[in-house]
N, C-alpha and C positions, 0 to 999 in steps of 0.2 A: 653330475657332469664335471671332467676337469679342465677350468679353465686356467688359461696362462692370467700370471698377477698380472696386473696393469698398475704402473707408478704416475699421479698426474701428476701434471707440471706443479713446480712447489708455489706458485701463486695463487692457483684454483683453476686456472682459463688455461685458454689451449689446450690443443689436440693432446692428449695422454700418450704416452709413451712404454712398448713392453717394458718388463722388467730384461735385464741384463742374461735372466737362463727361464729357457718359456717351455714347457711340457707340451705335447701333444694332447689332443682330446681325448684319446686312448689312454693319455699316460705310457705310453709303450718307449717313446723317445724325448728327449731334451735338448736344447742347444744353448749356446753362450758363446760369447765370447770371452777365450781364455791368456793367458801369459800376462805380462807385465808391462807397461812402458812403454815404450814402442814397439814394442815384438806383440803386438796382437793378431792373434786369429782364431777362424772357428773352431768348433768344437761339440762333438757330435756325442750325447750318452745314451745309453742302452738301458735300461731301466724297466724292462720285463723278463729280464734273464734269471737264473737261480741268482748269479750275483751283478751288480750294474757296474758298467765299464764304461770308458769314455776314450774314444778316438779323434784325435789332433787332427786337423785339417787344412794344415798351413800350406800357403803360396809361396812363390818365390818374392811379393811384396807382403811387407807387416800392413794388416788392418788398419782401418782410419779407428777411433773410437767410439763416430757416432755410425759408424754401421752399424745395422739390426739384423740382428739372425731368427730364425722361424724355423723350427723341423717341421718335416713332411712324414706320413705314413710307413712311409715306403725306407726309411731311413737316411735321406738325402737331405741336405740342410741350405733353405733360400738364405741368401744375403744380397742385403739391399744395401748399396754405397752412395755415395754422394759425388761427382763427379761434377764441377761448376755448378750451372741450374739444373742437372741431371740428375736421374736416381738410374740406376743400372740396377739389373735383377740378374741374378746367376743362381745353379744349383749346384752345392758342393759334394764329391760323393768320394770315400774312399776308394783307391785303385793299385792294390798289390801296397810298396811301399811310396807312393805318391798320391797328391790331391788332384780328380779329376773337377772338370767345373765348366758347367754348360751354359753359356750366355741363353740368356730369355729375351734380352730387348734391356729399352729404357722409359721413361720417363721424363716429360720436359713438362714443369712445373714450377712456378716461383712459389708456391703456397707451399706450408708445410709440410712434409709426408712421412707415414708414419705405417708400419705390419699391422695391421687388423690381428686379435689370438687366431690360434689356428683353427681352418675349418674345421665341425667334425665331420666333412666327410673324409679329411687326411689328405685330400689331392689336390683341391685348392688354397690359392691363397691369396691375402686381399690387401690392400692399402688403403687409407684415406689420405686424399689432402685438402687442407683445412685452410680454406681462405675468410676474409672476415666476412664476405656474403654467401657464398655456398664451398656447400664440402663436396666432392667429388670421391666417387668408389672406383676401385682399376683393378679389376683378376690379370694376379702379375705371376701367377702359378696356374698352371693347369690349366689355360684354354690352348684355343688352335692354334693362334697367329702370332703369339709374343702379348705382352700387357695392353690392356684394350678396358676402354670405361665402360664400366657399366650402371653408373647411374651418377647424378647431380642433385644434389637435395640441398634444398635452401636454407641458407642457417648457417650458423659457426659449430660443428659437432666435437663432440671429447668420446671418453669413453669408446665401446664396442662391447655388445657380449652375444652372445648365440643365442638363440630362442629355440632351437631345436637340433635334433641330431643327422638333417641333412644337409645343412648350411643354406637353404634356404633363407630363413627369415632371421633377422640381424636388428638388434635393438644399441641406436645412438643416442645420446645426450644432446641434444638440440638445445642453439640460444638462439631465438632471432630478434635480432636488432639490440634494443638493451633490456627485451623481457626475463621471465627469467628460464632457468634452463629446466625441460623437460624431456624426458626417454621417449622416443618413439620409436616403432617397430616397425625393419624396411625388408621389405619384399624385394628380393633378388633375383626373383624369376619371373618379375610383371614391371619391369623396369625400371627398380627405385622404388614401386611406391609406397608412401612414407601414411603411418595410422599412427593418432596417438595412444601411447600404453600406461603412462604415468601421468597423474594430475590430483595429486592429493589435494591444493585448495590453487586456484588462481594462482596467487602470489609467489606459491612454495618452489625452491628447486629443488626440485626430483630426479634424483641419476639411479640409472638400474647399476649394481654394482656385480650382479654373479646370477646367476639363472638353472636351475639344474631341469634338466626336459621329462626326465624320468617322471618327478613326480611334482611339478611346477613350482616349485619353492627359488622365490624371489628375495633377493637382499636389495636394499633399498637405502639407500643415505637420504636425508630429507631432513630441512630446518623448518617445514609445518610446525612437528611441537614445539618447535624453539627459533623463533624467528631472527638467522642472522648466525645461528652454531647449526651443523648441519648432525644429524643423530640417526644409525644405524636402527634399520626395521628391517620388517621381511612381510611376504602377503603370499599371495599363489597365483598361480598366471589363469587368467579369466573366472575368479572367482569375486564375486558381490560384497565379499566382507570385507572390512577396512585393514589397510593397514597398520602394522602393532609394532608398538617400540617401545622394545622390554629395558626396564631399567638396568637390569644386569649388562646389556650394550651399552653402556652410558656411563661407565665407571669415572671417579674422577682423576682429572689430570692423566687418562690416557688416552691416546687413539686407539682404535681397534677399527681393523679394517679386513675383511673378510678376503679369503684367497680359493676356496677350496671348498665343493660338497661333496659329500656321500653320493656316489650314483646307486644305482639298481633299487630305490626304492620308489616303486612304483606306484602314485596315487598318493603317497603315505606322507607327506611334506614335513608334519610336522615330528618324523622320526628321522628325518636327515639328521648328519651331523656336518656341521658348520667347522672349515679349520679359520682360524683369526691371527693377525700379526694383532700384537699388543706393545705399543711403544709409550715410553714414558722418559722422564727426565734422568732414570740409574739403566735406562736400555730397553733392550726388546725381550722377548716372551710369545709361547704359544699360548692360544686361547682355543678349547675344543666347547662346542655346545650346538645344542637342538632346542626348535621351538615348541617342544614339551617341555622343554627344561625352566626353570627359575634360577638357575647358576650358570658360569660357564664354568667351564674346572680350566685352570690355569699350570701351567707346565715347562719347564726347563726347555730351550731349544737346543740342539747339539751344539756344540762348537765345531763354527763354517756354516753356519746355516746360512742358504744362497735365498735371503730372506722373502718374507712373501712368498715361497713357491715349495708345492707340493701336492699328492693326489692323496683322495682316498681311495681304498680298493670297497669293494659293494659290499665285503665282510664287516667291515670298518674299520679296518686298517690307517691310522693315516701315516704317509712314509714323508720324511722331510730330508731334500736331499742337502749334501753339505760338502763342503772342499776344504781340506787343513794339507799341510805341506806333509804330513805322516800316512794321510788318507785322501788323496785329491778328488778320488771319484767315491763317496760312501751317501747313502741313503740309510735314516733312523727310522725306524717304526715306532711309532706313539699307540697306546692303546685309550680309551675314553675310559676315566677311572670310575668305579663304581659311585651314583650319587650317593649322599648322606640321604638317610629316609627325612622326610620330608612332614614336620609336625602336623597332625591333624587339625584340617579345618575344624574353627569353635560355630558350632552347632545353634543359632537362638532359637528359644523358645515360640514357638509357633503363636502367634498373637493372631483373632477374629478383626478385620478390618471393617469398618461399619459401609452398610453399599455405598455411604454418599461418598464417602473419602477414597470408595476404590480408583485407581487409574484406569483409563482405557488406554489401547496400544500408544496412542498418539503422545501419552505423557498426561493429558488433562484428566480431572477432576471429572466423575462421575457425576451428570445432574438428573438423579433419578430419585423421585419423592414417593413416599409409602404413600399406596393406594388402599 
C-alpha cells in the first residue's frame, strides 16, 4: 500500500503533520505546495502517465504556508487553510487556463488540525484535531453536507495510517493522560470505536508507522528493546508472533524511517519491499529492504528528491519523485539490487542429550528417572 510520508512534530508529541508533497493510495496523483516566498500555491502531479506532469493551480491570492494540500482520486486537489480559529476546506480542480475551486465548508476548532494520508478509497477525506484530552475525526471530503464529525476518541492522537483498502478501519497513536503512547485501531463505520492493536510490553511506546493491507505487513517504531530510543520493527496484522527488530534497522548514528511498501503481495509479508529515508549527520539516503532480508541495500537519492515520498509499483518498482529547476516535475526508478549470497549457516554436530537434561516446551528440565 502507498502511503503519504508523515513528518512528526520535531519534539516527539503532537498531532504529525503530511509531508509537504503526499501521493494518492493509488499512487496515480500527488500534490504540494509549490513556488517560493510568498507566491505559494497548489500544485497538482500526474504520476500514472507514460511520463509525470505537474499542473499549477494558482489563485488570484498566494497560499498561506501552513496550508495542507491532499489529492483526491479523481484528480482534484483539497486544501485546508487557516483562516482565524477556522479551517476552510476547498477542492481545487483545473479549468481551461484557470483555477476552479469548490468551497466544502469549515471548521471551528481551537485544537489542532491537521489532513489524515489519503483515503484508499480516493474520495474521501479526513482530518484530526488534537486537543490535550480527546482527538476529534471530520470527513471534510466526500460526505453530503460539507465537513461533519464523525468520531471523538479520548486521548491526545499523532500519527494515522490505513488498516485496509476501503478506509474503513484507521490505526492512531493514542497517549492518555501521561501513559505511554499506543496504536489503536478505529472503526469508521461503527462510530469511532477505538480497539487496541499495538501493546509490546505495558510501559513501551508503540506507534504503527505504515501498514500495507495486501499482505499485512506492519512497521512498527517501539523503545521495548531499548527503553527511552525508539527502534524500527515490523510484525503482521493479526498474527500471534512477536514483534522483530532486525539489527540492520538500527544502524548507527542514523534514523531510518520507513515511507513506502511493495503492494500486490498478497499473504507474503515477508517478501514486501520496504522503501526507507536514511538520514545522518553528511545527509539523506534511500534504504530498500524486506524482512527476509538480513541487509538493507542502500542507494543514492536523486537530486530534488521531495524527501520521504514515493511508491512502489507491485513489480517492484520503487519511483522517487524529485523537482530540480532543469527538471521540476521528474520521477526516478530504483530497482532492489541484487543481494550478496549469503554464507552458509555452520552446521553443529549433532550431540545425544541425556532424558534428564532434556527441556520440555515450557523451558524446564526434564524430571524423569530410569525405571
Amino acid at each position: 500500500m502507498t502511503a503519504c510520508a508523515i513528518e512528526a512534530a520535531a519534539d516527539g508529541e503532537g498531532a504529525a503533520r503530511p509531508s509537504k508533497f503526499t501521493i494518492t493510495a493509488s499512487g496515480a496523483y500527488a500534490a504540494r505546495l509549490a513556488g517560493s516566498g510568498d507566491a505559494l500555491y497548489a500544485e497538482r502531479w500526474t504520476l500514472d502517465g507514460p511520463e509525470p506532469y505537474a499542473v499549477p493551480l494558482p489563485l488570484d491570492q498566494p497560499e498561506d504556508p501552513d496550508a495542507q494540500v491532499l489529492p483526491l482520486a479523481d484528480g482534484r486537489v483539497l486544501i485546508c487553510r487557516r483562516v482565524a480559529e477556522r479551517r476552510t476546506f476547498s477542492l481545487l480542480y483545473p479549468t481551461g487556463p484557470r483555477t476552479g475551486e469548490l468551497s466544502l465548508g469549515a471548521v471551528e476548532s481551537d485544537a489542532d488540525l491537521v489532513l489524515l494520508p489519503p483515503s484508499p478509497d480516493g474520495t474521501c477525506a479526513y482530518a484530526m484535531a488534537v486537543g490535550p484530552y480527546t482527538t476529534e475525526l471530520w470527513l471534510v471530503a466526500g460526505g453530503a453536507f460539507g465537513p461533519e464529525r464523525v468520531a471523538e476518541i479520548k486521548g491526545a492522537c499523532t500519527g494515522g495510517v490505513w488498516l485496509d483498502r476501503t478506509g474503513r478501519m484507521l490505526a492512531l497513536d493514542r497517549r492518555l493522560d501521561d501513559g505511554p503512547t499506543k496504536a489503536v485501531a478505529v472503526d469508521l463505520e461503527r462510530g469511532g470505536e477505538v480497539t487496541p492493536l499495538l501493546q509490546i510490553t505495558e510501559e513501551s511506546d508503540d506507534r504503527l508507522l505504515l501498514a500495507d493491507a495486501d499482505s499485512g505487513l506492519l512497521l512498527i517504531g517501539s523503545d521495548a528493546p531499548s527503553p527511552g530510543r525508539e527502534r524500527l520493527g515490523w510484525g503482521v496484522l493479526g498474527s500471534t508472533r512477536p514483534v522483530r527488530f532486525p539489527d540492520c534497522l538500527d544502524p548507527a548514528d542514523t534514523r531510518v524511517t520507513p515511507f513506502a511498501v511493495q503492494p500486490g503481495q498478497v499473504l507474503l509479508p515477508e517478501s514486501c519491499s520496504v522503501a526507507l529515508r536514511m538520514d545522518a549527520g553528511a545527509g539523506g539516503w534511500v534504504g530498500m529492504w524486506a524482512p527476509s532480508s538480513r541487509r538493507v541495500a542502500q542507494l543514492a537519492a536523486p537530486a530534488g528528491w521531495l524527501d520521504g515520498t514515493g511508491v512502489w509499483t507491485p513489480q517492484g518498482t520503487l519511483r522517487l519523485p524529485y523537482a530540480t529547476p532543469a527538471a521540476p516535475c521528474g520521477v526516478a526508478a530504483l530497482e532492489l539490487p541484487p543481494a550478496p549470497p549469503e554464507p552458509a549457516p555452520v552446521v553443529e554436530p549433532c550431540r545425544p542429550v541425556p532424558l534428564q537434561q532434556a527441556l520440555l516446551p515450557g523451558g524446564k528440565a526434564a524430571d524423569i528417572k530410569a525405571r
